[in-house]
C-alpha atoms as a printed R data frame, in Angstrom:
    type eleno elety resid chain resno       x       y       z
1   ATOM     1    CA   UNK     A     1  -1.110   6.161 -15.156
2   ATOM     2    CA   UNK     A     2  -4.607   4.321 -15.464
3   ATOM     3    CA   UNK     A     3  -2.560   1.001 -15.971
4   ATOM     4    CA   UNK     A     4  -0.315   1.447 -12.915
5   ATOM     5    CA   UNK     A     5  -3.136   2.488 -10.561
6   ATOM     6    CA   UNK     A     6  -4.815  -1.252 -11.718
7   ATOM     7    CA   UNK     A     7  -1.486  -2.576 -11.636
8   ATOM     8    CA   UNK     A     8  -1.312  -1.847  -8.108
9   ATOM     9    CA   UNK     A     9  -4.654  -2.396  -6.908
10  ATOM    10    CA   UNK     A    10  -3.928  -6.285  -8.786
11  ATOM    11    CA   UNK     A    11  -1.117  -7.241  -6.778
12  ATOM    12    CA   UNK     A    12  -2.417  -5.484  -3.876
13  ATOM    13    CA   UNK     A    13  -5.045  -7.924  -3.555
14  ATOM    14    CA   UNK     A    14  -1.907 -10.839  -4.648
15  ATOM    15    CA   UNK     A    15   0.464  -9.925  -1.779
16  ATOM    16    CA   UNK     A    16  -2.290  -8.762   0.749
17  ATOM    17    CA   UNK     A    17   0.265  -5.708   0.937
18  ATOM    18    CA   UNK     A    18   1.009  -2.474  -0.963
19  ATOM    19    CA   UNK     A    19   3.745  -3.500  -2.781
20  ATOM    20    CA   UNK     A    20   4.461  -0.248  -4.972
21  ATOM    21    CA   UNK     A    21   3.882   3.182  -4.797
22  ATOM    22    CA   UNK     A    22   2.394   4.638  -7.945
23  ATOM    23    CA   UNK     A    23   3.682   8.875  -8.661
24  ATOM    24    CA   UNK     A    24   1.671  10.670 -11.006
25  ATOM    25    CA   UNK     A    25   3.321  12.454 -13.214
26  ATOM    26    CA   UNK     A    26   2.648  16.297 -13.566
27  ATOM    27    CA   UNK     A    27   6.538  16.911 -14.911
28  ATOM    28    CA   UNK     A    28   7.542  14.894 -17.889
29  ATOM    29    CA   UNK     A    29   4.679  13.088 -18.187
30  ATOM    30    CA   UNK     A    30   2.668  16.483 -19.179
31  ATOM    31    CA   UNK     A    31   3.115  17.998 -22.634
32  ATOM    32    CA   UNK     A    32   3.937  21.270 -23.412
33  ATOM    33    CA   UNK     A    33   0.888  23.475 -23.115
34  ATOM    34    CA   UNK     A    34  -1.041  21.007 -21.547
35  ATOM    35    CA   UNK     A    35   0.160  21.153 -17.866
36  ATOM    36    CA   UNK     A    36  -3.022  22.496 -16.689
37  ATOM    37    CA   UNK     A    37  -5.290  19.547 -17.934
38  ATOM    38    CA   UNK     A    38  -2.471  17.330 -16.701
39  ATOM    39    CA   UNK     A    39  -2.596  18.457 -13.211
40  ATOM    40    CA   UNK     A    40  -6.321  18.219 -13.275
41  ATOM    41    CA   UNK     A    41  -5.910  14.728 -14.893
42  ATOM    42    CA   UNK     A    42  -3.517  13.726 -11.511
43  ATOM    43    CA   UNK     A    43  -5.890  15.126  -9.054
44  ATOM    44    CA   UNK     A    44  -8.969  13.439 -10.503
45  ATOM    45    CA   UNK     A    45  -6.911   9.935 -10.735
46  ATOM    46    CA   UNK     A    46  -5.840  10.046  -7.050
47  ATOM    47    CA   UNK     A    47  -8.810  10.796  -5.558
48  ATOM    48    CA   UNK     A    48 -10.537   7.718  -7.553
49  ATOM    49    CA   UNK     A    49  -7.912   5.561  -6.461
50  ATOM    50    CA   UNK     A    50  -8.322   6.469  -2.822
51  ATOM    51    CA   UNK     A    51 -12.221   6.142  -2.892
52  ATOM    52    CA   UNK     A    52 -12.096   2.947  -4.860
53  ATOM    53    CA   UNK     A    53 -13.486  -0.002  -2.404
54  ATOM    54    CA   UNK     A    54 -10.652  -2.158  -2.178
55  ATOM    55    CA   UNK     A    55  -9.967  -4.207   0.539
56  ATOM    56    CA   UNK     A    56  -6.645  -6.221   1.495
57  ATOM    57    CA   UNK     A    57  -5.217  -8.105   3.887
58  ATOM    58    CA   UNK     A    58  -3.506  -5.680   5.899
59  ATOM    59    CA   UNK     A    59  -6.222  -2.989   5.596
60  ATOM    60    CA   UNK     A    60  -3.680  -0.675   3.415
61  ATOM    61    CA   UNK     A    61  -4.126   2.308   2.126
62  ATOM    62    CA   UNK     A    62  -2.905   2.262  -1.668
63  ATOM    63    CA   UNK     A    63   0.090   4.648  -1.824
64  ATOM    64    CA   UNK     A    64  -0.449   6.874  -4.335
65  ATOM    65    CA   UNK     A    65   1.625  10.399  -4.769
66  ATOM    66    CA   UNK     A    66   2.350  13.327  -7.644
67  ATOM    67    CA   UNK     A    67   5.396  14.565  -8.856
68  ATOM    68    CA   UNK     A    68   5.077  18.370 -10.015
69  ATOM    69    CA   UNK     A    69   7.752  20.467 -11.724
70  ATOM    70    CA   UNK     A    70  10.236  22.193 -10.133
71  ATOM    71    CA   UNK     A    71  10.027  24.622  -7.351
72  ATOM    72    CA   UNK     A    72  11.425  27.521 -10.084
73  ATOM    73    CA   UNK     A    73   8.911  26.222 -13.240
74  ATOM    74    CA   UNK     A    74   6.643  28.619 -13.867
75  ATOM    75    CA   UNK     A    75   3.516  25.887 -13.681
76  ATOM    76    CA   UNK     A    76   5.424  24.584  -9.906
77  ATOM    77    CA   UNK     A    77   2.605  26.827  -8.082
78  ATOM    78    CA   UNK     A    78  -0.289  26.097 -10.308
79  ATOM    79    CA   UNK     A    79   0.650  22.193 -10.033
80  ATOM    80    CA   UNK     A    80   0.552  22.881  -6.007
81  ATOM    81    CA   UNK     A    81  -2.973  24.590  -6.112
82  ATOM    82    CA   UNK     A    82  -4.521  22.125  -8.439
83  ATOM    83    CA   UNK     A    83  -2.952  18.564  -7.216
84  ATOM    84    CA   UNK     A    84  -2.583  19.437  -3.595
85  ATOM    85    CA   UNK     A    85  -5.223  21.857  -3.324
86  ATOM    86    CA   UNK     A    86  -8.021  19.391  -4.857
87  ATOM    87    CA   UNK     A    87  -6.528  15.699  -3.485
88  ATOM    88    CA   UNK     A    88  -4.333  16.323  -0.582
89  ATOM    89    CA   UNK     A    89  -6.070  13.931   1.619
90  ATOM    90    CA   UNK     A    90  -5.595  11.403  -1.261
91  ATOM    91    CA   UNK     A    91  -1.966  11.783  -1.721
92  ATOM    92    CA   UNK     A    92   0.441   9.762   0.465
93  ATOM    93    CA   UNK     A    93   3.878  12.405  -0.563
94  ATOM    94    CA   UNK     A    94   4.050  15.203  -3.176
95  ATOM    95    CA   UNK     A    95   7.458  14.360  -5.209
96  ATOM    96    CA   UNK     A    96   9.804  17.732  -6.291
97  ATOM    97    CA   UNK     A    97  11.907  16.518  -8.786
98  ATOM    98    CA   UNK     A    98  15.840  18.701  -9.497
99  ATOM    99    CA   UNK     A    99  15.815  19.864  -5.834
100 ATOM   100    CA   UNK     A   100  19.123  21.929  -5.856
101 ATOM   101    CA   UNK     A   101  18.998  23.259  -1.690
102 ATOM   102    CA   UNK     A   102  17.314  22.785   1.187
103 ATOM   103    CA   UNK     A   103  15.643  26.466   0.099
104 ATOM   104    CA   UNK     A   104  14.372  24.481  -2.597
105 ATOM   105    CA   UNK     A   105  12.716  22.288  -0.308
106 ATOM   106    CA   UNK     A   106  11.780  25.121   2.227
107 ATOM   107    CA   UNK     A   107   9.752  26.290  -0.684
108 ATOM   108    CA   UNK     A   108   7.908  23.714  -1.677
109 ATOM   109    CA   UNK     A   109   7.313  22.946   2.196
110 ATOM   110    CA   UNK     A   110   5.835  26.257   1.949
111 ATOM   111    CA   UNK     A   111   3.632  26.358  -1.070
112 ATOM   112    CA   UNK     A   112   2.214  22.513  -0.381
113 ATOM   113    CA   UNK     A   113   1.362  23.230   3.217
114 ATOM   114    CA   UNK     A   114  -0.391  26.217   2.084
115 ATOM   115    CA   UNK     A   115  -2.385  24.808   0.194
116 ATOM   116    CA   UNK     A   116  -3.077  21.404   1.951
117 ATOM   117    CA   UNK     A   117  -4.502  23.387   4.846
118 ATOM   118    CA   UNK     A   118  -7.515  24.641   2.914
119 ATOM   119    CA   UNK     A   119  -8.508  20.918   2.160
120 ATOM   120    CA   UNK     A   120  -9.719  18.142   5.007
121 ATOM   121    CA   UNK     A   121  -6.285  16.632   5.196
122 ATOM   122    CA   UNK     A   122  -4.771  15.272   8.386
123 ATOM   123    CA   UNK     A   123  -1.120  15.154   8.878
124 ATOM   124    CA   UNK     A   124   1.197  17.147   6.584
125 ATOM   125    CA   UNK     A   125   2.515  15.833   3.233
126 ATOM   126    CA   UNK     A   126   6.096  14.182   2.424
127 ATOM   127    CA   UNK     A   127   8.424  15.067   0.691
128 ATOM   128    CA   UNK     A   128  10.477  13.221  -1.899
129 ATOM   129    CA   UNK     A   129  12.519  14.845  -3.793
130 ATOM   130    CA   UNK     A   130  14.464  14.054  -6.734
131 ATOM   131    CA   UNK     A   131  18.958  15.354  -6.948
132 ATOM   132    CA   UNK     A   132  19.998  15.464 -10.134
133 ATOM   133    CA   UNK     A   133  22.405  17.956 -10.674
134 ATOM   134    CA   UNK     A   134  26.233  17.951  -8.989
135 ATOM   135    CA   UNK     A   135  25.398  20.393  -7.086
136 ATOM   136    CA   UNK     A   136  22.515  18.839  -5.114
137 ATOM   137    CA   UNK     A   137  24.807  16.155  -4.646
138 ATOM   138    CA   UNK     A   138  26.949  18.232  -2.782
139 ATOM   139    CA   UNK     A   139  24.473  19.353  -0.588
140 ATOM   140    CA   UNK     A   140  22.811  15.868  -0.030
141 ATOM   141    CA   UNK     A   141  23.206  15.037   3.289
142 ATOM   142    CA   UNK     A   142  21.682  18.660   4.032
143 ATOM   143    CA   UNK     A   143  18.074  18.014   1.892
144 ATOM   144    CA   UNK     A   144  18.483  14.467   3.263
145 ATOM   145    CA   UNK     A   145  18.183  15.713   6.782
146 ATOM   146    CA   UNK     A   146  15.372  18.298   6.286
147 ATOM   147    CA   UNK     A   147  12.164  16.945   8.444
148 ATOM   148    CA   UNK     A   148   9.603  16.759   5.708
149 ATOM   149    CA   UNK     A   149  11.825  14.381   3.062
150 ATOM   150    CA   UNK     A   150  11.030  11.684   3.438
151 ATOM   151    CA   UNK     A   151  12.784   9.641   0.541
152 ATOM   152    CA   UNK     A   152  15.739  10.709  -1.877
153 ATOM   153    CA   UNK     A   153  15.864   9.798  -5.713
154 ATOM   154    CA   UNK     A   154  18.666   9.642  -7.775
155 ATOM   155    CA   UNK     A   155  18.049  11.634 -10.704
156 ATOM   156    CA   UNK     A   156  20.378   9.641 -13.031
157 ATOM   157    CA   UNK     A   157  19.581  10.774 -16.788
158 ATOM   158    CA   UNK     A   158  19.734  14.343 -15.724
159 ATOM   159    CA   UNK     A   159  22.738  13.995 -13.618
160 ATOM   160    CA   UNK     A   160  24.716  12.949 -16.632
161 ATOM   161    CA   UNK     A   161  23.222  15.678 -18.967
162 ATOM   162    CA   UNK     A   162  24.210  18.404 -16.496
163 ATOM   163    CA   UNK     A   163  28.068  17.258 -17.126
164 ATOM   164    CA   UNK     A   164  27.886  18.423 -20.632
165 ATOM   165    CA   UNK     A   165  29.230  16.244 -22.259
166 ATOM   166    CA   UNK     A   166  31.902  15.419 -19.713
167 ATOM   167    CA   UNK     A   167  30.201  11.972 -18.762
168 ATOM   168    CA   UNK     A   168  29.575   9.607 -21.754
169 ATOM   169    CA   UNK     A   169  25.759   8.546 -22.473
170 ATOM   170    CA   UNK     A   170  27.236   4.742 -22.182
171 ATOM   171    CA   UNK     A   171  26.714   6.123 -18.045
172 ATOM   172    CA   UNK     A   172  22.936   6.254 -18.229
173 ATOM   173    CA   UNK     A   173  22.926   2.476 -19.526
174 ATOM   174    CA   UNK     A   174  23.435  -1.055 -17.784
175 ATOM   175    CA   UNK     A   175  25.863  -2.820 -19.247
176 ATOM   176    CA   UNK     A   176  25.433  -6.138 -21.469
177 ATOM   177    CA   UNK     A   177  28.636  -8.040 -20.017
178 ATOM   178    CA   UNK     A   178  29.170  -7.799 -16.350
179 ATOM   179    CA   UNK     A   179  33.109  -8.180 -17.109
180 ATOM   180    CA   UNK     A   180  33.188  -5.714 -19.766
181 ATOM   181    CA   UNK     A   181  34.545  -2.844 -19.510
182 ATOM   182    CA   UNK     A   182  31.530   0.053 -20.528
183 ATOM   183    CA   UNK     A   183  31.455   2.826 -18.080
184 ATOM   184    CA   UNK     A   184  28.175   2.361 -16.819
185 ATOM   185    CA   UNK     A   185  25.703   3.681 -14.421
186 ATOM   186    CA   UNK     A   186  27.313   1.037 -11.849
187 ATOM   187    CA   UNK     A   187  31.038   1.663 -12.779
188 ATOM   188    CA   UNK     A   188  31.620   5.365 -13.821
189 ATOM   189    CA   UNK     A   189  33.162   6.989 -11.071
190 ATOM   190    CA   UNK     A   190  31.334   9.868 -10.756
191 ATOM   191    CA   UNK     A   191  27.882   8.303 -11.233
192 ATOM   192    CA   UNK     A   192  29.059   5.916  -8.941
193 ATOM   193    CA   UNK     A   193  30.168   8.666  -6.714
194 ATOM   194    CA   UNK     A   194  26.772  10.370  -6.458
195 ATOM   195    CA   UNK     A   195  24.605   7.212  -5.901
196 ATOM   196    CA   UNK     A   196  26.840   6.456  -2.882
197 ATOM   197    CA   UNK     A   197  26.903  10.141  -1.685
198 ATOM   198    CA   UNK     A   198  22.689  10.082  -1.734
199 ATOM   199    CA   UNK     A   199  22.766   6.273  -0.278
200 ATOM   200    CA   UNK     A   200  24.736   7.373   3.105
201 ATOM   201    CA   UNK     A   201  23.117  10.758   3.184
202 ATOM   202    CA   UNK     A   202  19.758   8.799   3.573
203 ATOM   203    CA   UNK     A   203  21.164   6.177   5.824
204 ATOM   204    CA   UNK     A   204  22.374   8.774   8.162
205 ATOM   205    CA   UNK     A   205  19.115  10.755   8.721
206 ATOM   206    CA   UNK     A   206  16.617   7.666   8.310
207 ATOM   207    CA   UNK     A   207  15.229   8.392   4.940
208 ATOM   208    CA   UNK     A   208  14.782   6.125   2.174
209 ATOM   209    CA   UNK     A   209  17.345   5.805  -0.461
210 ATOM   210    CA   UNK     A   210  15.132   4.967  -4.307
211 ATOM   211    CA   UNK     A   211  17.724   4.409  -6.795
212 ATOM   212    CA   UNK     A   212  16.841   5.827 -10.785
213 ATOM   213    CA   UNK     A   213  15.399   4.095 -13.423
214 ATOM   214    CA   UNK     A   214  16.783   1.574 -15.953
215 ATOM   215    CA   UNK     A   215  15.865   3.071 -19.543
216 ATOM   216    CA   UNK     A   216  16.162  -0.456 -21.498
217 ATOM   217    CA   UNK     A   217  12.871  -1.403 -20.009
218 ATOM   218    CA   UNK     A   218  12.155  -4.668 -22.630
219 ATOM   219    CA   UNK     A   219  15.461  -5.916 -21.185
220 ATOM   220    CA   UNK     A   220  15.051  -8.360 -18.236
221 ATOM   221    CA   UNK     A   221  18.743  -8.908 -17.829
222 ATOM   222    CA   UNK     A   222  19.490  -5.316 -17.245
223 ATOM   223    CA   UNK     A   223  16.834  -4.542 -15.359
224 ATOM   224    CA   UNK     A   224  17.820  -7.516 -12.866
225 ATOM   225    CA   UNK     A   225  21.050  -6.946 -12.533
226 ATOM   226    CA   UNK     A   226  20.456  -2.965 -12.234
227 ATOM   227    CA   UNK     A   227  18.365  -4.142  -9.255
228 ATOM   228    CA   UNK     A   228  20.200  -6.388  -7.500
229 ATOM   229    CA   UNK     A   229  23.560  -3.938  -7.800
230 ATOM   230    CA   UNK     A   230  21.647  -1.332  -6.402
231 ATOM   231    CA   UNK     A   231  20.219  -3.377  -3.775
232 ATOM   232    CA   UNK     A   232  23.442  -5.094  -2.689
233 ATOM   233    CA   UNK     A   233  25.903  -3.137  -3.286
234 ATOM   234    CA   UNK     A   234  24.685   0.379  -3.350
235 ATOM   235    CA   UNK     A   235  22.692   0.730  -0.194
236 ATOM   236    CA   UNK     A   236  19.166   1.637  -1.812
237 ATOM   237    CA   UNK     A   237  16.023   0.195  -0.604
238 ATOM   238    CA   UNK     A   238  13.651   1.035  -2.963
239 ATOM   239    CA   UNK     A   239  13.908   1.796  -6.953
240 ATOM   240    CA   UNK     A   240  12.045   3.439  -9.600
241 ATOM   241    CA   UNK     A   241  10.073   1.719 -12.738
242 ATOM   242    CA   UNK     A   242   8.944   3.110 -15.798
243 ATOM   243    CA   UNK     A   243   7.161   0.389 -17.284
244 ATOM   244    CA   UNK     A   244   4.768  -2.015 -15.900
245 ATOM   245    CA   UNK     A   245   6.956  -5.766 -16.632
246 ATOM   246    CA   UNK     A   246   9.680  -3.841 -14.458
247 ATOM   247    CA   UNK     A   247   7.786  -3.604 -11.144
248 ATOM   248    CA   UNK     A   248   8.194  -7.364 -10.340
249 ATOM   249    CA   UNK     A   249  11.963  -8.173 -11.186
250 ATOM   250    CA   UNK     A   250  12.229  -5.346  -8.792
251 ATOM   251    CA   UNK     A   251  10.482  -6.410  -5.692
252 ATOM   252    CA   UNK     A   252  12.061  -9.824  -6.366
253 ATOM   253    CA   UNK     A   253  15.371  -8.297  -6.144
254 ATOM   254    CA   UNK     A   254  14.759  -6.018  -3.417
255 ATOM   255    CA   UNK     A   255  12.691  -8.527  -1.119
256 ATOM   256    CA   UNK     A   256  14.891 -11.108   1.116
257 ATOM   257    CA   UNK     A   257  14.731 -14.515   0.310
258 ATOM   258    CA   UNK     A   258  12.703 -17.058   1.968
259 ATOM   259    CA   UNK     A   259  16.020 -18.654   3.693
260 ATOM   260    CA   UNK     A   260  16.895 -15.001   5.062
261 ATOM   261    CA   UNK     A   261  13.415 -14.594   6.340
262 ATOM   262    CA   UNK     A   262  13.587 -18.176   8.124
263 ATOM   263    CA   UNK     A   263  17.214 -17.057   9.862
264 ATOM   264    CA   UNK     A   264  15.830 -13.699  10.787
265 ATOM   265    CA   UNK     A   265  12.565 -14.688  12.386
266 ATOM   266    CA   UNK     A   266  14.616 -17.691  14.334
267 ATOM   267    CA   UNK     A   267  17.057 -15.390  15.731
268 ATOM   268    CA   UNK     A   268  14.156 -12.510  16.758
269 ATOM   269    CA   UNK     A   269  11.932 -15.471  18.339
270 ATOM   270    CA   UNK     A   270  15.166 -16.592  20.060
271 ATOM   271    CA   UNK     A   271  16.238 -13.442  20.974
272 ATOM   272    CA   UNK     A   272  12.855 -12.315  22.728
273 ATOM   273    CA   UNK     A   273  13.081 -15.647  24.400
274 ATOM   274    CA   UNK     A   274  16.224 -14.864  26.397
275 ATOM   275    CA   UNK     A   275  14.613 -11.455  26.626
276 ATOM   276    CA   UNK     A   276  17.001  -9.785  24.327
277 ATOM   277    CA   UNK     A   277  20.239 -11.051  25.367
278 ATOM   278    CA   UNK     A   278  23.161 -11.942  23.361
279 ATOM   279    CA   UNK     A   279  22.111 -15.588  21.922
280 ATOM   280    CA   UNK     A   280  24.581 -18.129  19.732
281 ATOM   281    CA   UNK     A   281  22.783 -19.559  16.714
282 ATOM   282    CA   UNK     A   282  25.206 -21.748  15.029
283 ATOM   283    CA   UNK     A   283  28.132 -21.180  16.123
284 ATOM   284    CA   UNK     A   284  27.638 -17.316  15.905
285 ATOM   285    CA   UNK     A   285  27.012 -14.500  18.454
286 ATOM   286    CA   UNK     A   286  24.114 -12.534  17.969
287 ATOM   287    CA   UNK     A   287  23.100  -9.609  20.131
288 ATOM   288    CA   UNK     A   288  21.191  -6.488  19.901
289 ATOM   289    CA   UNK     A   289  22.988  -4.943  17.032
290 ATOM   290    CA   UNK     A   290  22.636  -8.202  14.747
291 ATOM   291    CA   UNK     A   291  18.860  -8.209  16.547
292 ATOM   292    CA   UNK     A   292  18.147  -4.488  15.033
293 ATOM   293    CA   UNK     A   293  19.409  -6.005  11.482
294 ATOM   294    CA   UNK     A   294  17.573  -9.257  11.670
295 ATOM   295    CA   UNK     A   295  14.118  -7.581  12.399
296 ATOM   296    CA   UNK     A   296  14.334  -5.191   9.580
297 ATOM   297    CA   UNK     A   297  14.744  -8.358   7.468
298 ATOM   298    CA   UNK     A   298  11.304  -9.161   8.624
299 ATOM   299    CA   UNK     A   299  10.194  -6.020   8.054
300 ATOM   300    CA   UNK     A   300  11.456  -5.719   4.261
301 ATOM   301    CA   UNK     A   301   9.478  -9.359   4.171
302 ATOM   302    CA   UNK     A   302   6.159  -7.742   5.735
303 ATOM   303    CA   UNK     A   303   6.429  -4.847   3.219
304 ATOM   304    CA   UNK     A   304   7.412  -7.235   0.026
305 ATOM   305    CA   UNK     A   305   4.503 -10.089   0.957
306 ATOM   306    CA   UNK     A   306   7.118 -12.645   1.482
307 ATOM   307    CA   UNK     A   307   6.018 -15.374   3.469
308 ATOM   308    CA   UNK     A   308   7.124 -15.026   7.324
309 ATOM   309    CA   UNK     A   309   6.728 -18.029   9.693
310 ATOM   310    CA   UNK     A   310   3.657 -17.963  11.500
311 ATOM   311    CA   UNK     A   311   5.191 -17.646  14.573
312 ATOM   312    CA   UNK     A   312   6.892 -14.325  13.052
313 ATOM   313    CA   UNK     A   313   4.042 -12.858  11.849
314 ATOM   314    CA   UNK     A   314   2.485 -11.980  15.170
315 ATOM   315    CA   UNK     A   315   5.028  -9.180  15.558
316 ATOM   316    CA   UNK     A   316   3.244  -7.734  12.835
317 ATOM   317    CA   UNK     A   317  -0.529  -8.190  13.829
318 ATOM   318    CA   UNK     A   318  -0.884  -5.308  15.901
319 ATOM   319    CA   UNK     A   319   0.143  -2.647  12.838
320 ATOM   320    CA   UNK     A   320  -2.545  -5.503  10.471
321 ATOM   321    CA   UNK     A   321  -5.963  -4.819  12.460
């Protein structure tokens, strides 16, 4: 956790943007018997993160949240009083991982605010929550449209487990020949199924879509290719790491290219010009649905620390000082 928080604050200062969120990890990362210390551990390591005097670009605050056990773990409430309780105002979302209902998230809702309000916090805390059963894929688009979630993770390695045996392990890998034929995470169907299910249910009540982790971390190809699927193909705009090396490959493949940034801020700058009427840019219509699509290309760009022409990048001054 110490490395990520550095890792962060590094390329913080290399994009002039917060790149990355870094989650905390009071679940898996906290061994048996010792979920007390780690709680106390996460609270202590997001509060020094906040206070630390770094500076960038863009004046950001570093993102920095916890993930606790589950709403039904008997250490769920002690995780809320200790994390939230002690570095709320610290804490950009609390993370509730094997959400199963929106009662699930009612609860947590319940427990968090509760204890945020004894602290100096402003604002309430988001949610993102973690579906890894078939069940909570079921009932996606209903968590997915509660007000406090904010984002929706694809619990992938958990997801398979809860199949019993009915979905083969080769599902929680990438596989090495993109011809093949191994069922993977990107071609079983009912994997498959489920990231597609928690992709529209976030696309249809504006929340963000993170897709699950890649497990052969040492193994650039994979990870790459995991990336760019999910990016492309599967509708997810942001995706989990669980090593350090993975975090760029990722923001590469997630971030538009510098010829997609070009197009997109010539057809915004050409649009406001006409004063948002419909516009032909080579040959091509453009009006104010392409406009919407085109200026969240800029905004993936602002967000990754791609380069956006200069004249671009006043769009975004405003939000900078």
């Amino acid at each position: 956790m110490v490395k990520s928080l550095q890792l962060q604050a590094d390329m913080m200062e290399e994009f002039g943007a917060c790149v990355f969120d870094v989650t905390l990890d009071c679940e898996d990362g906290a061994p048996v018997g010792g979920e007390v210390d780690q709680a106390n551990l996460v609270a202590a390591l997001a509060n020094g993160a906040q206070s630390a005097s770094l500076l960038v670009a863009d004046r950001s605050q570093r993102r920095v949240g916890a993930r606790l056990h589950q709403v039904d773990h008997p250490f769920f409430e002690s995780d809320v009083d200790i994390v939230v309780g002690r570095a709320a105002p610290s804490l950009s979302y609390i993370m509730v991982p094997k959400v199963e209902s929106v009662a699930d998230v009612d609860r947590a809702v319940s427990c968090i605010d509760s204890a945020a309000a004894k602290t100096p916090r402003q604002g309430v805390l988001p949610l993102h929550v973690l579906i890894e059963s078939p069940a909570a894929v079921h009932r996606a688009f209903d968590i997915a449209a509660h007000p406090r979630v904010e984002s929706v993770s694809f619990g992938l390695m958990d997801f398979v487990s809860a199949h019993g045996g009915a979905i083969p392990s080769a599902a929680m890998t990438v596989r090495k020949d993109p011809a093949g034929d191994v069922q993977d995470q990107f071609h079983h169907p009912m994997v498959v199924r489920a990231k597609l299910e928690i992709a529209s249910a976030c696309h249809a009540f504006g929340k963000v879509p993170s897709h699950c982790v890649v497990t052969e971390f040492r193994d650039t190809f994979a990870l790459s290719a995991a990336a760019k699927m999910a990016a492309s193909r599967f509708g997810y705009t942001r995706m989990w790491s669980i090593h350090p090396d993975q975090i760029r490959p990722i923001i590469e493949a997630f971030a538009p290219t510098k010829d997609e940034v070009e197009l997109a801020a010539g057809i915004v700058l050409q649009a406001e010009a006409q004063d948002w009427a419909p516009i032909s840019v080579a040959g091509k219509l453009h009006d104010r649905a392409s406009y919407r699509y085109f200026w969240q290309v800029l905004e993936r760009a602002h967000q990754t620390g791609v380069a956006i022409p200069e004249q671009a990048l006043s769009y975004f001054s405003a939000a900078v000082h």
